[in-house]
C-alpha positions as CSV (number, residue, x, y, z in Angstrom):
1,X,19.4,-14.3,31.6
2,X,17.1,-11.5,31.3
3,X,17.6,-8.4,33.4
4,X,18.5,-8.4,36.9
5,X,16.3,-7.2,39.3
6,X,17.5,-5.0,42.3
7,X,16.8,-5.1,45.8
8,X,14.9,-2.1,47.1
9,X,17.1,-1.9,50.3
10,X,20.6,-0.6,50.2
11,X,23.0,-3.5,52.2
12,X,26.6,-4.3,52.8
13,X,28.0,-7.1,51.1
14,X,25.3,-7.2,48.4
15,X,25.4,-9.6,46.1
16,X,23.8,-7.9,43.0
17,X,26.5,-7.1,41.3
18,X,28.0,-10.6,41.2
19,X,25.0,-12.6,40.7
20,X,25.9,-14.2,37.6
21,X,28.6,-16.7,39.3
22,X,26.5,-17.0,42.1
23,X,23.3,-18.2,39.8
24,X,25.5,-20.2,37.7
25,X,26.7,-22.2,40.6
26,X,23.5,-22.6,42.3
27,X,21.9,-26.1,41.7
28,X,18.3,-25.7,40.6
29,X,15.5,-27.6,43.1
30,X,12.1,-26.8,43.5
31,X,12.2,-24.6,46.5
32,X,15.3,-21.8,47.8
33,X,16.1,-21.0,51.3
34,X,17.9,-18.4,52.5
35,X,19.0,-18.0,55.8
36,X,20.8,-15.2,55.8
37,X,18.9,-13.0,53.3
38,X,20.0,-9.6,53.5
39,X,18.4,-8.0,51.0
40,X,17.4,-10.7,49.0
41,X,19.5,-9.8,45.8
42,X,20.0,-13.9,45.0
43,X,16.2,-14.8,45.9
44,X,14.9,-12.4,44.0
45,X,16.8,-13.6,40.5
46,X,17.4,-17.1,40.9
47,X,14.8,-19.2,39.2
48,X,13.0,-20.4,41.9
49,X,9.1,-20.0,42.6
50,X,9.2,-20.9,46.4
51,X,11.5,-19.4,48.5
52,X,12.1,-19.8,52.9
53,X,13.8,-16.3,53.4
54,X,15.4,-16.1,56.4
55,X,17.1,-13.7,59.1
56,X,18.5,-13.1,62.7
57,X,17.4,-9.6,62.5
58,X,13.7,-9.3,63.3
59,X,13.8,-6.1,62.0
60,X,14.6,-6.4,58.7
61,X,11.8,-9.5,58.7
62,X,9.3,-7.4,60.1
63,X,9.6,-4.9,57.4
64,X,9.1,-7.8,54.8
65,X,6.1,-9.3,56.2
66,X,4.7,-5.8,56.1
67,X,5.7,-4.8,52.9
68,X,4.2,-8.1,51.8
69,X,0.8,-7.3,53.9
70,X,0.0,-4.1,53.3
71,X,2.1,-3.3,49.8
72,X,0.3,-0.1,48.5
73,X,0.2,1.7,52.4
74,X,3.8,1.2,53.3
75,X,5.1,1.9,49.6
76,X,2.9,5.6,50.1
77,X,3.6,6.4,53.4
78,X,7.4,5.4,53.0
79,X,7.8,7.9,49.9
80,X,6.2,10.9,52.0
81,X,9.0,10.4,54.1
82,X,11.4,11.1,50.8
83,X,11.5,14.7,50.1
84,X,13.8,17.8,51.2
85,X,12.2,18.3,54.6
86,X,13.7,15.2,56.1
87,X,17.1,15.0,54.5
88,X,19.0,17.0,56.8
89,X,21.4,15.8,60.0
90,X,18.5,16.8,62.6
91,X,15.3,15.4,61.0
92,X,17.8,11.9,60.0
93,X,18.8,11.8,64.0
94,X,15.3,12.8,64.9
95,X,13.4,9.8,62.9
96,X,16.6,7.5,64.1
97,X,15.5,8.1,67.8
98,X,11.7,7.3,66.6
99,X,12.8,4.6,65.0
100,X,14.5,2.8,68.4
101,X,12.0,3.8,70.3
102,X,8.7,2.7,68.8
103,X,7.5,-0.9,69.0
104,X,5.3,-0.3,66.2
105,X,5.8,-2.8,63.4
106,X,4.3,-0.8,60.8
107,X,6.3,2.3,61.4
108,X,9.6,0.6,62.5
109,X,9.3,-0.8,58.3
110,X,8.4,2.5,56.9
111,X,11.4,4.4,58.9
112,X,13.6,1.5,58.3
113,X,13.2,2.3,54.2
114,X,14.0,6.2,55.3
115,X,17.0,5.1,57.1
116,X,18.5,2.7,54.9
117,X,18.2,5.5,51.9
118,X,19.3,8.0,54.2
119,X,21.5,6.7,56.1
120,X,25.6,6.5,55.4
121,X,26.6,4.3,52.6
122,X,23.4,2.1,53.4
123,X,24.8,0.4,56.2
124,X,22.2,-1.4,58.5
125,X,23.5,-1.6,61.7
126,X,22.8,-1.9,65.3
127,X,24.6,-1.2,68.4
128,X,24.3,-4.0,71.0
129,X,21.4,-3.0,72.2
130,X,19.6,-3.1,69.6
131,X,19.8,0.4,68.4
132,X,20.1,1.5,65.2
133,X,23.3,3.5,64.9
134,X,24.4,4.6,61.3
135,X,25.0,8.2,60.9
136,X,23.8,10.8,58.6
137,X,24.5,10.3,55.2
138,X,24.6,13.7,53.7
139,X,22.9,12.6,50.1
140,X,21.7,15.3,48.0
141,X,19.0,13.7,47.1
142,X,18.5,10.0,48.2
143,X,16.5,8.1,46.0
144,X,13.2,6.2,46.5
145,X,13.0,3.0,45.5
146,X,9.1,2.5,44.3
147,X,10.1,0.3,41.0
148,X,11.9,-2.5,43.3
149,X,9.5,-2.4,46.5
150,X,6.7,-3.6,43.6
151,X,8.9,-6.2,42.1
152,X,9.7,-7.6,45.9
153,X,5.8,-7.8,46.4
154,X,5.3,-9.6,42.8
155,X,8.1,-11.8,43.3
156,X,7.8,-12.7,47.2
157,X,3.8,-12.5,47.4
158,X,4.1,-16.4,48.9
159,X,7.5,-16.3,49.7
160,X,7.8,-17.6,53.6
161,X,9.4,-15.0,56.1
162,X,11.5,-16.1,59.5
163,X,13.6,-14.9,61.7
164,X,15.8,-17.5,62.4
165,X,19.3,-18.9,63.1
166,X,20.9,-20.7,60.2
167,X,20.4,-23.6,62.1
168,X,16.6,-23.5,62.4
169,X,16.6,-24.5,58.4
170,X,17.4,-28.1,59.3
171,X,14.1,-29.1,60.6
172,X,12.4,-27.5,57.4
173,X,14.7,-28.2,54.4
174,X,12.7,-31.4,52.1
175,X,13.8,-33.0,49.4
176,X,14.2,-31.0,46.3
177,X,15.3,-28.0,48.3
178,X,18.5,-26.3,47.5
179,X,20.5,-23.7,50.4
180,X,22.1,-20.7,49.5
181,X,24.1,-19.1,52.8
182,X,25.8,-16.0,52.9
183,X,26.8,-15.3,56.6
184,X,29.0,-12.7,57.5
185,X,32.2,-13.2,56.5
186,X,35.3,-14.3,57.8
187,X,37.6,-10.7,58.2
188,X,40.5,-10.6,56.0
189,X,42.6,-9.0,58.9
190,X,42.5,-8.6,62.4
191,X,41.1,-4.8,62.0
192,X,38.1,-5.9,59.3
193,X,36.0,-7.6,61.2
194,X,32.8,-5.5,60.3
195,X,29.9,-7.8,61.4
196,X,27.6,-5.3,63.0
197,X,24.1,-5.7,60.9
198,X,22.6,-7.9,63.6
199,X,23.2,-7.2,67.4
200,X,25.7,-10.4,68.0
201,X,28.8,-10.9,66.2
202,X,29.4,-13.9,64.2
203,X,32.0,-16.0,65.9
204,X,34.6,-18.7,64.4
205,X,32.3,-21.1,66.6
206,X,29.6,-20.1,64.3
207,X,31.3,-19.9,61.2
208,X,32.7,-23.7,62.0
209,X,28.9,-24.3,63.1
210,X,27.9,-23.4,59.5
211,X,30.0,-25.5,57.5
212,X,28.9,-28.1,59.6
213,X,25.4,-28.1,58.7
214,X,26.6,-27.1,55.2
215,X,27.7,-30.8,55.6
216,X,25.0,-32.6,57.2
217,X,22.6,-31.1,54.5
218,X,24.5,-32.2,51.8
219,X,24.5,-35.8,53.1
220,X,20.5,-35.6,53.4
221,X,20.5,-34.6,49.6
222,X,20.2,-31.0,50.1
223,X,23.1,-28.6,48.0
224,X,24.6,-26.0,49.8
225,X,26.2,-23.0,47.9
226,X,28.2,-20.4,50.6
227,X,29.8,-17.2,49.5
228,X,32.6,-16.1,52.1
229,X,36.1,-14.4,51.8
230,X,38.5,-16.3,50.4
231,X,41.0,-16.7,53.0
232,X,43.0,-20.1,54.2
233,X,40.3,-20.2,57.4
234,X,37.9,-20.2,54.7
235,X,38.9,-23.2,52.5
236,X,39.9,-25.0,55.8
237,X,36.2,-24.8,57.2
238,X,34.8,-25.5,53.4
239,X,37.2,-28.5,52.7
240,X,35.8,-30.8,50.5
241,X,33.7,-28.3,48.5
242,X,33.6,-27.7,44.8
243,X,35.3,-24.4,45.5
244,X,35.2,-21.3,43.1
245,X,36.6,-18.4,43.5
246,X,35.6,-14.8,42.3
247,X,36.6,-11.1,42.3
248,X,34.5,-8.3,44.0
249,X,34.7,-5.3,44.3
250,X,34.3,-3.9,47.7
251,X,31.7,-1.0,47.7
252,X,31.7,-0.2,51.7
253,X,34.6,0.6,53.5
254,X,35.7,2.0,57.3
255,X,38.8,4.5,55.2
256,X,36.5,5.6,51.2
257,X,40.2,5.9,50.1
258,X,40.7,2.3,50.5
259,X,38.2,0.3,48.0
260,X,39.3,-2.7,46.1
261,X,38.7,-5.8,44.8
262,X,38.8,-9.1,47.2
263,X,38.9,-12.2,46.6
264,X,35.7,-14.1,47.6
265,X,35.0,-18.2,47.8
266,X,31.6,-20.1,45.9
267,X,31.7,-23.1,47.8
268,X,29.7,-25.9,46.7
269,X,28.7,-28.6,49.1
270,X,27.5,-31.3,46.5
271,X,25.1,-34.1,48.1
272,X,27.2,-35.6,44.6
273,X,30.5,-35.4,46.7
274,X,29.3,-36.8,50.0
């Protein structure tokens, strides 16, 4: 594997830095989909040339689809927002309240790079209604990342973009396809439960939803691979996979005094094993 390439957005629960189990589990196919993208850390290194990335948050798409449009403009206009004149508490909160309140799709994607660089700890997360709510992040000075907003374009120039539910996939998926899921995870204790990117939480509903479709794909010949914490719930709902698990360390956290490694589930739903 040559070197790995790195997302240009800053995101909770990031999977570059355990990408090589994650590749090395993933079946190969002739076309990825990901549902719950993020910031596209797997898509963007696993060796496929057509990929269906996919996301609840309609922000986050919308920034995409207009990177992808307009490549040159946004990746100018979003570095002129990088620069000592906007990296203090007033201008952050000042550009955060343009940010909620503009309807622009165009500037929503350029202030959404600002925030996410700016922001603390790169969370991206919204209140429930809809507002962006991270606080200042006090970086001395945050770094712009022109090298991986041109390897997005080059890599994701036909890649298709949707805001979706998970569920959506299963009119799509073809034969050949393969499914990699990486929802928000199950909380290791009753006080973790830090689900807040999108405006909904993710329920046990949804999380039992999932491995049901993880299923019904995998008996129509699609593979599912789903990364989640590796708790009892957790092997329960993904009984039946070819089950892996890793060790990550965990980068964000509510206390900074409290960062370790956690156990984390590969689960591999085998259209072999159905």
């Amino acid at each position: 594997m040559g070197e790995l390439l790195r997302p240009f957005m800053k995101w909770p629960g990031n999977k570059y830095h355990i990408l090589l189990p994650i590749l090395t589990k993933l079946p190969l196919g002739r076309r990825l989909i990901e549902p719950f993208a993020g910031s596209c850390a797997v898509s963007l290194n696993a060796p496929f040339d057509r990929h269906v990335i996919g996301d609840i948050n309609p922000v986050l798409i919308g920034l995409y689809r207009t990177l992808i449009r307009q490549p040159d403009q946004v990746i100018g206009d979003a570095q002129a927002l990088f620069g000592p004149a906007n990296n203090d508490a007033a201008r952050y909160y000042e550009l955060r309240d343009r940010f909620n309140q503009s309807t622009d799709a165009y500037e929503r994607a350029l202030l959404l790079i600002y925030l996410n660089r700016h922001g603390y700890n790169g969370l991206v997360r919204f209140n429930r209604k809809g507002k962006f709510n991270v606080p200042f992040g006090r970086y001395s000075r945050p770094y712009f990342p022109a090298k991986e907003l041109h390897t997005f374009v080059e890599r994701f120039a036909q890649a298709d973009f949707r805001v979706l539910d998970f569920e959506d996939i299963e009119a799509i998926v073809e034969p050949g396809d393969v499914c990699y899921m990486d929802p928000p995870y199950l909380p290791l204790s009753s006080t973790s439960n830090f689900t807040g990117y999108a405006t909904d939480g993710f329920s046990l509903a949804e999380q039992e939803r999932l491995a049901h479709l993880a299923r019904r794909l995998a008996a129509r010949g699609i593979p599912v691979l789903l990364s989640n914490h590796d708790t009892p719930l957790a092997r329960q709902l993904y009984a039946g996979a070819q089950i892996e698990t890793i060790h990550v360390q965990r980068f964000i956290s509510r206390d900074g005094q409290n960062r370790h490694k956690v156990g984390e589930v590969l689960a591999l739903f085998s259209p072999a094993d159905q």
